[in-house]
Every structure is written in structure tokens, then in C-alpha cells.
C-alpha positions as CSV (number, residue, x, y, z in Angstrom):
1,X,36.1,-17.8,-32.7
2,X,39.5,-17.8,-31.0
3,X,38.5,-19.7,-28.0
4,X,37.1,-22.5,-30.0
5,X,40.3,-22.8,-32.0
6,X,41.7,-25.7,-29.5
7,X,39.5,-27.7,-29.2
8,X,38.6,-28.3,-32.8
9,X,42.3,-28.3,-33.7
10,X,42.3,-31.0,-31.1
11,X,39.2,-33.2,-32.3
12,X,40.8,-33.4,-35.9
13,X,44.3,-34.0,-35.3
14,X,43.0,-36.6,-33.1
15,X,40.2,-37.6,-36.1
16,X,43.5,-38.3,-37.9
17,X,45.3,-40.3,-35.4
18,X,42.5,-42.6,-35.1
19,X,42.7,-42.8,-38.3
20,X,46.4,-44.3,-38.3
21,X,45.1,-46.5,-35.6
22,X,42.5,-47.8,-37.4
23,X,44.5,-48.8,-40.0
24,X,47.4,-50.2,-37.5
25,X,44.2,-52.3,-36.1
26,X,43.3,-54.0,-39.2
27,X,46.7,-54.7,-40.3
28,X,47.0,-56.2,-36.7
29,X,50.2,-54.2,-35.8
30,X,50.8,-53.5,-32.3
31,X,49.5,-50.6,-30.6
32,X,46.8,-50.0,-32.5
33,X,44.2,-50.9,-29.8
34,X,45.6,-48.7,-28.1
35,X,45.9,-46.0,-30.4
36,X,42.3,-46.5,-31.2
37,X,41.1,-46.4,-27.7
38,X,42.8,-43.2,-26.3
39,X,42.3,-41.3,-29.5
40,X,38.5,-41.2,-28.9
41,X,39.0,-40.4,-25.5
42,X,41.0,-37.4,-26.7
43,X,37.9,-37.0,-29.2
44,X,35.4,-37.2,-26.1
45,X,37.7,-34.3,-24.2
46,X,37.8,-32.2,-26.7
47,X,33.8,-32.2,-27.6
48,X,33.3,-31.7,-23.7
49,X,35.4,-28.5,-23.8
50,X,33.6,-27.5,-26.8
51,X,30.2,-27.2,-24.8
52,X,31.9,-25.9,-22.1
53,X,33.3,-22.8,-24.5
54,X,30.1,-22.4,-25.7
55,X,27.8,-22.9,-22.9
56,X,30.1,-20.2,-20.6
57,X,30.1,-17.8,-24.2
58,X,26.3,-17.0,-23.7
């Protein structure tokens, strides 16, 4: 359970910051676009390490 430890830490503190940038999107403050769009590029990393932990695991 160690190894996966990252990489979900990683999904929900980014969960959270898109979050922020959600809300930063509809208040139309600037940066949120951007917040938005790297956060779930952070989400998509993280998921892809995931199956990479658990795929090289077994």
C-alpha cells in the first residue's frame, strides 16, 4: 500500500485545487482557466501512474 500512497495523495490534492479553480472560473477571476486545465492534467498523471503501480505489482 506504500507505493500507491503518491499518487492518490497526488489525485486529491489536485481534486482540491481544481476545486479552487472551479470556483476562481465562475467568479471569472484570472487564472482560473488555467488552474482548471493543468489541474486535470495533474489528475490524468497521477491515474496513469496508478495503473502503472498496479499493473508492474502483479
Amino acid at each position: 500500500m506504500g507505493n500507491f500512497r503518491y499518487p492518490i495523495v497526488l489525485f486529491l490534492t489536485s481534486f482540491v485545487v481544481l476545486a479552487i479553480g472551479l470556483v476562481f472560473k465562475i467568479m471569472h477571476r484570472p487564472g482560473g482557466q488555467l488552474i482548471t486545465g493543468s489541474m486535470f492534467m495533474v489528475q490524468a498523471v497521477s491515474i496513469v501512474w496508478l495503473i502503472v503501480l498496479l499493473v508492474r505489482k502483479r
